[in-house]
C-alpha distance (Angstrom), angle and dihedral (degrees) to the residues before:
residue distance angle dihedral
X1 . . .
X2 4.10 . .
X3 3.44 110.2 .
X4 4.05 112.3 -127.9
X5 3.87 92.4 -104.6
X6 3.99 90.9 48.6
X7 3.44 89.1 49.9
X8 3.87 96.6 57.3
X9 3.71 90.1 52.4
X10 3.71 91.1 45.3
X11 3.72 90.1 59.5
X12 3.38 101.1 29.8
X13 4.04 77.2 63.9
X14 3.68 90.5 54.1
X15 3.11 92.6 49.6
X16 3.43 100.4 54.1
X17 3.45 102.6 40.2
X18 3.87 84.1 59.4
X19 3.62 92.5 60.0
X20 3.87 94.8 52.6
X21 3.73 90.3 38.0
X22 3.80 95.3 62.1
X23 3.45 141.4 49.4
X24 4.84 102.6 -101.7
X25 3.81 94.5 -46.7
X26 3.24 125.0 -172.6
X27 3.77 134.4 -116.2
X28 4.11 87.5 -103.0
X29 3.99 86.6 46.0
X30 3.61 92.4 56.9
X31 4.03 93.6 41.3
X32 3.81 90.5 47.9
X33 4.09 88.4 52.4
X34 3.78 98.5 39.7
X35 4.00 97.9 40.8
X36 4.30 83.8 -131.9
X37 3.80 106.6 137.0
X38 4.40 113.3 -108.0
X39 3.58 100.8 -108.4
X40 4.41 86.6 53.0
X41 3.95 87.7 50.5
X42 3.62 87.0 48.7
X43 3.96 95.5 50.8
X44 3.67 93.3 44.7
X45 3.99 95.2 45.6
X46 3.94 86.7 51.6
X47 4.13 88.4 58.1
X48 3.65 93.5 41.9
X49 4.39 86.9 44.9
X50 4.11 82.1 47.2
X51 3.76 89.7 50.1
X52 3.62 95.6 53.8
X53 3.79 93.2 -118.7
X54 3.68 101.3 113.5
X55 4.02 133.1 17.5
X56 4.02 134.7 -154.7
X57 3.67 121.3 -118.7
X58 3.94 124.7 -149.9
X59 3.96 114.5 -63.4
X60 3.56 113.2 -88.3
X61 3.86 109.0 -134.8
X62 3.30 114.7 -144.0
X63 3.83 136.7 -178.9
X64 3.89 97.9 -96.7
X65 4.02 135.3 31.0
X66 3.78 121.0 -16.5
X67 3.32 135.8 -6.5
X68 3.93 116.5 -93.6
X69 3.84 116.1 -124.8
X70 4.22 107.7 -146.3
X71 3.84 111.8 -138.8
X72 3.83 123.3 -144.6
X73 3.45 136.3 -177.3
X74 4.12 105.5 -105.0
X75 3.75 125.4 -92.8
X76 3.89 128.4 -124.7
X77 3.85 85.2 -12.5
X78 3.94 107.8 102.3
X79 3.65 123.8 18.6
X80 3.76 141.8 176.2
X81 3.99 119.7 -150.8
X82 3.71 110.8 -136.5
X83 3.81 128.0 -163.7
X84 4.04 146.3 177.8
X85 3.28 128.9 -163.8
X86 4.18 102.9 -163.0
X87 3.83 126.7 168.9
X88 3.79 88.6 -102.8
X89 3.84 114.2 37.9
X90 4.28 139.5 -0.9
X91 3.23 110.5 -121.9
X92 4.34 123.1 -171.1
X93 3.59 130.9 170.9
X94 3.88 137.7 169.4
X95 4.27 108.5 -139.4
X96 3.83 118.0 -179.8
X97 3.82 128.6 -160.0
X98 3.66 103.0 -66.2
X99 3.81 95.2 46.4
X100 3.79 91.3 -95.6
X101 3.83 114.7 156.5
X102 3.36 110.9 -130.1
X103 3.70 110.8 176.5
X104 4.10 133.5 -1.9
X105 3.41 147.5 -166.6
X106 4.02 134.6 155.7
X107 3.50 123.9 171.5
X108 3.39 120.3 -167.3
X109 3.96 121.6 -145.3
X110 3.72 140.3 124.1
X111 3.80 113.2 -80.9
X112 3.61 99.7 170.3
X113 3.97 108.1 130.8
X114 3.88 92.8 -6.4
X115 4.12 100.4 131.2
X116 3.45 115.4 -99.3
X117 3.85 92.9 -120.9
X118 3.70 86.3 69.4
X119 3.33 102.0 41.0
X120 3.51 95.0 57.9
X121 4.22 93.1 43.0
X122 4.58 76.1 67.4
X123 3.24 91.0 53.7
X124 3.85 100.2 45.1
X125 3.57 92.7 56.4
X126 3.84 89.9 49.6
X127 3.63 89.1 46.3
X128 3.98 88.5 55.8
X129 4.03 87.8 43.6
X130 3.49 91.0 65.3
X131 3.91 103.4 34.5
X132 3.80 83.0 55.1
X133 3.60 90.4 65.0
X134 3.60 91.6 62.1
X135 3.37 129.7 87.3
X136 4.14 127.3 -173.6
X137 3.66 85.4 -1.9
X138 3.75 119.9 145.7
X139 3.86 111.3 -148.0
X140 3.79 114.5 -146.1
X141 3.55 96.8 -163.9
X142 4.29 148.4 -51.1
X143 4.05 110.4 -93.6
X144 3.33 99.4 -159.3
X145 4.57 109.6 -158.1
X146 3.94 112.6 -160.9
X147 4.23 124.4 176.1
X148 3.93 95.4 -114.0
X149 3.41 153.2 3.4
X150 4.02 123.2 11.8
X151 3.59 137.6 167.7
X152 3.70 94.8 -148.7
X153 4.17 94.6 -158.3
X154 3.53 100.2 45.0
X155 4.15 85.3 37.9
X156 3.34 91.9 -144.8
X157 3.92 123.2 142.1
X158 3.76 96.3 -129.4
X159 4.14 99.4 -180.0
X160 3.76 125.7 -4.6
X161 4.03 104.2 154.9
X162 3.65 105.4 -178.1
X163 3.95 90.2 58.6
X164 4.01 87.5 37.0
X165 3.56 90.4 -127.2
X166 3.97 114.0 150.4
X167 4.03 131.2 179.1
X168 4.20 98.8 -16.6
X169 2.84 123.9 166.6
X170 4.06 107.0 -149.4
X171 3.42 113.4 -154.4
X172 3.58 103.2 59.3
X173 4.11 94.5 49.0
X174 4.03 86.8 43.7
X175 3.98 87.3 54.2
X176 3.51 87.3 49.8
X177 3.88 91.7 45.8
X178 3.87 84.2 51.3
X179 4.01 103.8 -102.5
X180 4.15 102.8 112.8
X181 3.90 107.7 -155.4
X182 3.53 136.5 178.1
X183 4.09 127.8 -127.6
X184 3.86 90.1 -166.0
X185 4.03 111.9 56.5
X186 3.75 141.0 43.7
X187 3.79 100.3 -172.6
X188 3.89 120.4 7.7
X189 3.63 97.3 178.8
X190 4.68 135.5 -89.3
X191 3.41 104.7 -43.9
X192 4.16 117.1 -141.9
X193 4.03 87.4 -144.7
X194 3.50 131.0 75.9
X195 3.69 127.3 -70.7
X196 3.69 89.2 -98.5
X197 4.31 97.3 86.1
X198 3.47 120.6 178.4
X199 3.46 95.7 -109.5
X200 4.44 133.7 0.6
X201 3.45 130.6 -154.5
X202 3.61 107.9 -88.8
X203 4.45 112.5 -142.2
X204 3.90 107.5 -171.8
X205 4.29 119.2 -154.3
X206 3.16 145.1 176.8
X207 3.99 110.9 -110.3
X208 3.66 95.2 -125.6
X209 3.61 94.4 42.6
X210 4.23 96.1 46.7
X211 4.85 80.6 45.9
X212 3.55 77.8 55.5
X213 3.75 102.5 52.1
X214 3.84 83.8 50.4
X215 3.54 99.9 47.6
X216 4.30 83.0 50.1
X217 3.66 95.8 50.0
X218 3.92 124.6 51.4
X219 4.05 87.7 -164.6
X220 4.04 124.6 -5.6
X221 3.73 111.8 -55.4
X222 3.61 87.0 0.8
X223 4.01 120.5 124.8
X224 3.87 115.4 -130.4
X225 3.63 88.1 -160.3
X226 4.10 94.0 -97.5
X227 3.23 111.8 108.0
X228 3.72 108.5 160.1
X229 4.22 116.4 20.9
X230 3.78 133.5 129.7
X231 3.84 111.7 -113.9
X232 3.80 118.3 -150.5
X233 3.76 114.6 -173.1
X234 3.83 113.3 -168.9
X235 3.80 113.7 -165.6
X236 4.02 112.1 131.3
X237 3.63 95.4 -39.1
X238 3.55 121.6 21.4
X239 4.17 123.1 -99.3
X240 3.86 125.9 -167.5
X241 4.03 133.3 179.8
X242 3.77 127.5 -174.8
X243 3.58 114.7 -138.1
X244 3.73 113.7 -158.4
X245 4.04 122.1 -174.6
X246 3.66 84.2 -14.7
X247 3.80 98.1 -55.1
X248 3.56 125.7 108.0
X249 3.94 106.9 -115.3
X250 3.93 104.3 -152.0
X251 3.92 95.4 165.8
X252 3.59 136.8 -126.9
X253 4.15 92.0 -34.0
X254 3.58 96.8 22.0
X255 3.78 93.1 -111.1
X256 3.94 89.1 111.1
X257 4.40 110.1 144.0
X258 3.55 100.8 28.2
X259 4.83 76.1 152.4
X260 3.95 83.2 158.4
X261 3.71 94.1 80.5
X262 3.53 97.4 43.3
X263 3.79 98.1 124.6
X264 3.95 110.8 -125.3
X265 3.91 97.9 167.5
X266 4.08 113.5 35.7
X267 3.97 82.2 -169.0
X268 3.88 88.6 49.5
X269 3.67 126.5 123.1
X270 4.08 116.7 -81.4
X271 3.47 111.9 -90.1
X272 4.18 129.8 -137.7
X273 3.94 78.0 -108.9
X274 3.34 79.8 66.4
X275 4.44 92.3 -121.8
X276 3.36 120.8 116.9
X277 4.13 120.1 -111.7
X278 4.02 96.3 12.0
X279 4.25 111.9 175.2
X280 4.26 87.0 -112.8
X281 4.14 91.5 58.7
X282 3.31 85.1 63.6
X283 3.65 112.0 31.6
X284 3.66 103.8 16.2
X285 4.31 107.0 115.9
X286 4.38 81.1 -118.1
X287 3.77 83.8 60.9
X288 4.04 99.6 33.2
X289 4.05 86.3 47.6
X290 3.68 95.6 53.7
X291 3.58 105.6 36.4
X292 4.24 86.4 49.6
X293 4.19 95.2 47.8
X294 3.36 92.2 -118.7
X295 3.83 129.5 147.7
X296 3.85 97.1 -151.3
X297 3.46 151.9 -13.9
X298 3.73 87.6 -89.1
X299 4.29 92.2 58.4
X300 3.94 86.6 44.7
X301 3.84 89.8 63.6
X302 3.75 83.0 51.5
X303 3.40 103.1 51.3
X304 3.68 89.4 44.6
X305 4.22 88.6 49.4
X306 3.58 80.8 54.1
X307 3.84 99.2 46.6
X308 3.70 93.9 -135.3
X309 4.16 103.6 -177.7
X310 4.06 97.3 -134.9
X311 3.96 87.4 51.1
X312 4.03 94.9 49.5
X313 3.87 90.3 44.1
X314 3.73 89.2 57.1
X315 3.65 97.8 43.6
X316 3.67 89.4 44.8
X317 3.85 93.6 50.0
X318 3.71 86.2 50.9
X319 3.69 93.0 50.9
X320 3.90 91.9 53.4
X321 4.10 98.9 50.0
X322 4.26 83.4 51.6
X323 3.91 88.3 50.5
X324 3.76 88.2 49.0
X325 3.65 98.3 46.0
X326 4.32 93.5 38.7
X327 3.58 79.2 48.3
X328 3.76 93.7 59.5
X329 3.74 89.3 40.4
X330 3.76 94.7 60.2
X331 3.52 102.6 43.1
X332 3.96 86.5 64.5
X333 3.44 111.2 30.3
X334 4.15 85.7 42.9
X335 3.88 95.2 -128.3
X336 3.74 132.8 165.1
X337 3.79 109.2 179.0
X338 3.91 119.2 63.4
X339 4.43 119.3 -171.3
X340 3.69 105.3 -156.7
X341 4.32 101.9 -159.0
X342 3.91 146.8 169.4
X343 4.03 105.1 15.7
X344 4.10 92.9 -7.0
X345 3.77 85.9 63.4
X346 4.10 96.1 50.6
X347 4.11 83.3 51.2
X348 3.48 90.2 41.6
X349 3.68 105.3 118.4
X350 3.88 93.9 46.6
X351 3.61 100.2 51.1
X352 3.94 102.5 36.4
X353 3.53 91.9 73.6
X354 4.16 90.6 54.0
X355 3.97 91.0 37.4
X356 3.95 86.3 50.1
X357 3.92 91.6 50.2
X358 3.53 89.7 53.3
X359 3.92 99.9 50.9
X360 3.87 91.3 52.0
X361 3.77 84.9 46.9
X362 3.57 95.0 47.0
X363 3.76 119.4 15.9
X364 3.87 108.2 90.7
X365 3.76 96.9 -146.9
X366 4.03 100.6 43.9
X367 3.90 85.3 103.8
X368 3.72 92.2 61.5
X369 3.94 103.1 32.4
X370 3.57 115.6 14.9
X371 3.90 122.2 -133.4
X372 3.50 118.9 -119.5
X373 4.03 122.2 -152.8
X374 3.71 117.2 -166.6
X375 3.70 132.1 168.8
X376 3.77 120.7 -117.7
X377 4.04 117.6 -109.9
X378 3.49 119.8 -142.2
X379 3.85 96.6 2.2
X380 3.84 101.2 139.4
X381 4.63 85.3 99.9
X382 3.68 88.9 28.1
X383 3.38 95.8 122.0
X384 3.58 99.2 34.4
X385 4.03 96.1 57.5
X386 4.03 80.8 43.8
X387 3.72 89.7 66.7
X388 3.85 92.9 43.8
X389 4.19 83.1 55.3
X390 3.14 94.9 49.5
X391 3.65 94.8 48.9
X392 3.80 87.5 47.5
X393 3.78 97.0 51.8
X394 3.94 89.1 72.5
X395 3.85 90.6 74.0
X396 3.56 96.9 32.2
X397 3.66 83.2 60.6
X398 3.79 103.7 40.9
X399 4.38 101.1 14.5
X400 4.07 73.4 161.3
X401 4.19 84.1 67.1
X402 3.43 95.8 48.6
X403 3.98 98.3 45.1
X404 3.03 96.9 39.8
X405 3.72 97.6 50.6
X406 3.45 91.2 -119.1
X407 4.34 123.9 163.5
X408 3.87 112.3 -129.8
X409 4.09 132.2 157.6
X410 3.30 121.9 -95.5
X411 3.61 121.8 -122.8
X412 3.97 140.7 171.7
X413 4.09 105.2 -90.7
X414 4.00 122.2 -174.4
């Protein structure tokens, strides 16, 4: 049996999840969808309104009995930062509880082989950047998106190749970079000093997983209306996330979709995985870039303007092994919807129609329930504003944590 104080942050959860969840609803909204009566909604709003969580709009008159007061998730009140560290660019940005960006920086440059110490010393000073533009902010927490491998409760980055980044452990080099974090606590409760704390939560993610959460969620907590998809992310390797009911499913150690070392040519080339023939050797932009000639992304688009034969050949190629291996992917994990992002999404248009041959070649159910393929808007900070969700879901979940100063663990939330 809940105890009375459980209770209240049970439905105080309910209750705020239904205001992210829907588009200003009112206090009968909310009691219709939970099953709580009005006059508990009401209560519980007014401590979440006091807590500077969620504000009232103007009355809505209507044509019969009393006004309805809309309910929104607070403004420039309570923010997460989010960050990713990729191959090819840092990325941070601050998101409150409506979605809201706050602050942003990205900085594009090649981190491949640069030490981790270092990398993380650019991305401290971005991080202080943007927490600088903030004022009487209260930061919830750092999500923290890397390309690989991460044991998310021991926050260490275990194997993330393409950076060359093996068995880290974070928060010690991102003290030393100057970003204090703690392993223990998602939400310790409003702080009376300035948004600058000694020390946030820290909530590590894989990249394509935390693009994923985005791509799920129009706002934090909020549905985009895709609730079960496959997400491949092409940048120099290749990431992937399965979203199921609109959660991302990352498995029994959260290292779920790892698509980019699917092998697709036994006889391939050795990848930084250190397997022959891996999906990202032969579709990852590193891969695309060099076996095309050109310099960049940028030159790619050119050549592909131009309709040069050796560039279309390559980007075709790469289009069939990520038909083959989607392919593969939906035929066990009984998907329909695919989200092609990052560098997959720039190609799109060239390799859809060979990833689309291969699904009605090879996935068993495309008679019955067609596949759909569509390219991801937007996605270039996808998996940085997928960290700042994720960091965000903890008080959506359990506002009674946060206000009441309460010390919970993190964990990945879609």
């Amino acid at each position: 049996m809940l105890r009375q104080h459980s209770l209240r942050a049970s439905n105080l959860g309910l209750v705020m999840q239904a205001v992210v969840a829907a588009e200003a609803p009112s206090r009968a909204d909310i009691a219709a969808v939970t099953g709580m009566t009005r006059s508990t909604v009401s209560r519980l709003a007014d401590e979440l309104i006091a807590g500077g969580l969620v504000v009232e709009l103007d009355p809505l008159s209507g044509n019969r009995g009393r006004p309805a007061t809309p309910l929104v998730p607070a403004r420039g009140a309570v923010a997460a930062i989010g960050c990713e560290v990729a191959v090819t660019h840092i990325t941070v940005r601050i998101i409150d509880l409506a979605g809201e960006v706050l602050s942003h920086r990205h900085a594009p440059q090649n981190l491949a082989g640069i030490p981790a110490p270092e990398a993380l010393q650019t991305l401290a000073a971005m991080v202080s950047d943007c927490v600088a533009e903030v004022s009487d902010i209260e930061i919830v927490g750092l999500g923290l998106a890397i390309p690989g491998l991460v044991a998310a409760e021991s926050q260490q980055v275990l194997e993330a190749p393409n950076l060359r980044w093996y068995d880290l452990a974070l928060p010690p080099l991102l003290a030393e970079a100057g970003i204090s974090v703690r392993t223990d606590a998602p939400a310790a409760g409003p702080r009376e000093s300035s948004p600058s704390p000694e020390s946030w939560p820290l909530l590590l993610v894989n990249e394509a997983d935390a693009a994923a959460v985005a791509v799920a969620q129009s706002a934090p907590g909020r549905s985009s209306g895709r609730d079960a998809f496959l997400y491949v992310s092409g940048e120099i390797g290749i990431g992937s996330a399965v979203v199921s009911r609109g959660e991302v499913a990352g498995g029994r150690h959260g290292w779920a979709g790892e698509l980019g070392h699917v092998c697709v040519d036994p006889a391939g080339e050795t990848c930084g995985c250190g397997a022959s023939g891996c999906l990202e050797t032969v579709a990852g932009s590193r891969a695309v870039l060099r076996d095309s000639g050109a310099a960049d992304l940028g030159e790619l688009r050119e050549q592909i303007a131009a309709e040069q034969p050796e560039t279309l050949a390559v980007v075709r190629r790469a289009g069939r092994a990520l038909g083959v291996a989607i392919a593969g992917a939906l035929n066990l994990l009984d998907l329909q919807d695919v989200v092609l992002g990052g560098f997959l999404a720039d190609v799109g248009p060239l390799v859809l129609p060979e990833i689309d041959a291969e699904l009605q070649r090879r996935v068993l159910s495309a008679r019955f329930s067609p596949v759909a393929v569509s390219l991801e808007e937007g996605g270039e900070w996808h998996a940085a504003t997928g960290a700042a969700y994720g960091c965000l879901a903890t008080v959506i979940s359990d506002p009674a944590g946060w206000l009441d100063g309460r010390a919970d663990t993190m964990k990945v939330e879609s």
